[in-house]
C-alpha positions, 0 to 999 in steps of 0.5 A: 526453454525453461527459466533459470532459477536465482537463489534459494533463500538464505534463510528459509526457517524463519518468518516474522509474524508472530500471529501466522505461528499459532494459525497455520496448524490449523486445517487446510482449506480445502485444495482445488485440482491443478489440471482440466482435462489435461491442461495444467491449471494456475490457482491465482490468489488474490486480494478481494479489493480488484478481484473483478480486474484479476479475474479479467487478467485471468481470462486475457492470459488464459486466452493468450496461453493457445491452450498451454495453461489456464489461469483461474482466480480465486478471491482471498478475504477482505482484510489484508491480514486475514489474506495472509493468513490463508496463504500461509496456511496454505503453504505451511501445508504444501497446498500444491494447489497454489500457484500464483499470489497477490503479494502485499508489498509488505510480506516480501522479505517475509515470504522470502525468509520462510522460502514460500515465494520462490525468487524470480527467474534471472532473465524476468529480473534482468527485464524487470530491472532494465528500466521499464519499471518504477523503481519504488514498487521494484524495491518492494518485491526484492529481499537481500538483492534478489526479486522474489515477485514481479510487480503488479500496481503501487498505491500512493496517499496524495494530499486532497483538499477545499480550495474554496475553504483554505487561504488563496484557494492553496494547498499547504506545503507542510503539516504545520502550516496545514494544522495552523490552517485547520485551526484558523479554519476552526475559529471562523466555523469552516471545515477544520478536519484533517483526514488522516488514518489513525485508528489502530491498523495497518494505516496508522503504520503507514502514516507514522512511516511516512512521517517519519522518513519524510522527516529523515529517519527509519524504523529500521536499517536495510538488514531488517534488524537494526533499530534506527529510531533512537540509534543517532542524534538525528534519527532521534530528532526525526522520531520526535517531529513525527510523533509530535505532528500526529500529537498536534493533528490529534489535538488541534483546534477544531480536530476530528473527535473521533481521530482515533478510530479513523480510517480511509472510509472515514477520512474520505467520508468525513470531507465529503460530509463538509467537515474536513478542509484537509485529508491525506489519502489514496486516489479512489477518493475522486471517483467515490466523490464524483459518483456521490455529488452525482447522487446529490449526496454531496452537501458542497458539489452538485453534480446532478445535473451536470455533463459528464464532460464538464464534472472535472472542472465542477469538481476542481472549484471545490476539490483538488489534489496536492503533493503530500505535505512536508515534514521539512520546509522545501524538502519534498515528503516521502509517501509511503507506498502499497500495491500488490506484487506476484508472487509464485508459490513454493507448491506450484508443480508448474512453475515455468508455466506460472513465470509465463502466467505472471508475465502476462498478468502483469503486463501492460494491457492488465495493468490499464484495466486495473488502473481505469477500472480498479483505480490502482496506479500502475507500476510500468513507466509507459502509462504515465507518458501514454495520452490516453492513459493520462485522459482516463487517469486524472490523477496520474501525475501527482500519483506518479511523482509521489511514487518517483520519491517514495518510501517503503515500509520497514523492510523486515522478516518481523515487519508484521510484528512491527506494524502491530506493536507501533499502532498499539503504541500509537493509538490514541495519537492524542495520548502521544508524548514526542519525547518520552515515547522515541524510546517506548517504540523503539523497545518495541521494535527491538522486541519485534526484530528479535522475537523468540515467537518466529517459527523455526 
């Protein structure tokens, strides 16, 4: 019986990027064919980071279709915003070559608004909503009460740190005591970096965000429009005790000179190099440690020649993970969280089929590959309470409880245009000014949200 519907978008003439406007008239890729020898076949776009795994999936749900479908992956570009860029390309043209996507979690509301996405099936949603999934990465696949993708894996920055370079070999609770500590760090000539992501990309926006509704505010209200970054005394204050904890960590005693062109490659690498007491980052920064103090390449852990058995406890002498600081004292911090959804393309000419492809892309079993072998955390509440799991995921309980209490970004049409005109603003973060700039940002915000560039 084929799935029922849910509603069309109520809005479908506007998206929010400003830069997809003069580059989806562009030519089209070229499109593939959507049968094999009279089997339909489910173009299934992905991101580049996974690839292996997607592909993977692709195989196991061709398999289990008995022959109803196949499903072969296709590889998006590296950058995130080049992956959106050839998706919308795609559908801006009617590539009924389409079918399935790999969404950011971002480009929810966006998809949605322009009608690319279609929304999900009212019996898939009822299952998706009935409890076996996260809620913070169900959250990020829905726009004005209704899914419009399935989730597939979240992504959450932990707080990594030396316990043989911090007091009592513990983790700070909050960013100021983290920065006091870094710069008592400096004047004792120990690792003083904190590893953050602050050059003028996506990350920075994801810091700022984090910051800032662990601090009690928001970029903007729930109808995607409303600026909430000076609209209140509090929202207000909020703003400013962002700004100037990025303020301090820019220019901090002992800080990293080159802060402003750093990323998660670099925060990571910088604290492998034994520069850094401190980073926040996402979980693939442990096996890339292991598997360079394995090389020798590693200055303060070395794993030559140690058994595999006995690595994790090496490692924990000189490196751990930790709840993400807090922004407010005994207040736990919101992490803002990633991760990719499935989306069906406005252009499949299979779409029952795809809903059946989507479900099992996204099932259990697809989702423990992409965990152990791709490092992303899973979005399905039965991993975190499965053993096994839990023995071939190390990480998983931080991971999960960051993501129990997660934010999302600003869930917004524009949101592309906001993340761009903040990291503007926002870089270099030594040149911050806490006050002065809560109503620089959000007169770029404002800007954002009622663009006269949105494509009609």
């Amino acid at each position: 019986m084929p799935r029922q519907r849910g509603p069309r978008p109520r809005n479908a003439t506007r998206i929010g990027v400003l830069a997809a406007a003069t580059l989806i008239v562009g030519p089209l890729l070229t499109a593939c064919g959507s049968s094999d020898g009279g089997t339909p076949v489910l173009s299934f776009y992905t991101a580049a980071d996974g690839a292996e795994q997607y592909a993977q999936a692709a195989e196991a749900c061709t398999a289990a279709s008995n022959g109803r479908y196949k499903v072969e992956q296709r590889t998006l570009p590296k950058s995130a915003n080049d992956q959106r860029l050839q998706l919308a390309r795609r559908l801006a043209g009617n590539d009924n070559s389409l079918d399935l996507m790999t969404l950011d979690v971002v480009w929810t509301a966006e998809f949605a608004e322009a009608g690319w996405a279609l929304p999900v099936p009212e019996d898939l949603s009822a299952e998706l909503k009935s409890g076996a999934t996260l809620e913070g990465p169900l959250a990020t696949a829905e726009w004005q009460d209704q899914l419009y993708a399935v989730p597939l894996n979240s992504n959450t920055q932990l707080l990594w740190y030396r316990p043989d370079q911090v007091p009592g070999g513990q983790p700070p609770q909050t960013w100021d005591q983290m920065i006091d500590e870094a710069e008592a760090n400096a004047a004792q000539g120990k690792p003083a970096y904190i590893g953050v992501q602050a050059k003028q990309y996506e990350g920075l926006m994801v810091w700022f965000n984090s910051l800032l509704v662990s601090a009690g505010g928001q970029v903007v209200a729930d109808d995607g429009t409303t600026v909430t970054l000076n609209d209140t005394p509090e929202h207000r204050a909020a703003t400013e005790k962002t700004l100037e904890i990025m303020k301090r960590v820019a220019t901090a005693d002992g800080h990293d000179p080159s802060i402003s062109q750093t990323d998660e490659a670099t925060a990571r690498l910088g604290m492998e190099a034994g520069n850094s007491a401190f980073q926040v980052n996402y979980p693939f920064v442990l096996p890339g440690l292991k598997e360079n103090a394995a090389a020798g390449a590693v200055p303060f852990l070395d794993l030559t020649n140690v058994p595999a058995d006995q690595q994790d406890a090496k490692v924990a002498e000189v490196f751990r993970s930790a709840p993400y600081p807090a922004v407010i004292p005994d207040t736990p911090a919101k992490v803002t969280i990633g991760g990719f959804n499935i989306g069906v393309a406005k252009t499949t000419q299979h779409e029952d089929l795809a809903w059946e492809a989507v479900a099992c892309l996204t099932n259990e079993e697809n989702q423990r590959n992409n965990a152990v072998n791709g490092g992303v955390p899973p979005v399905l509440k039965s991993l975190y309470s499965d053993p096994e799991f839990q023995a071939v995921y190390p990480a998983w309980e931080g991971v999960l409880d960051s993501i129990e209490n997660a934010a999302v970004r600003p869930v917004s049409p524009a949101y592309q245009s906001i993340s761009i005109l903040l990291a503007d603003a926002l870089n270099p973060p030594q040149n911050i000014d806490p006050v002065a700039d809560v109503d620089k940002l959000a007169e770029l915000v404002s800007k954002a949200v009622n663009s006269e560039g949105l494509i009609p």
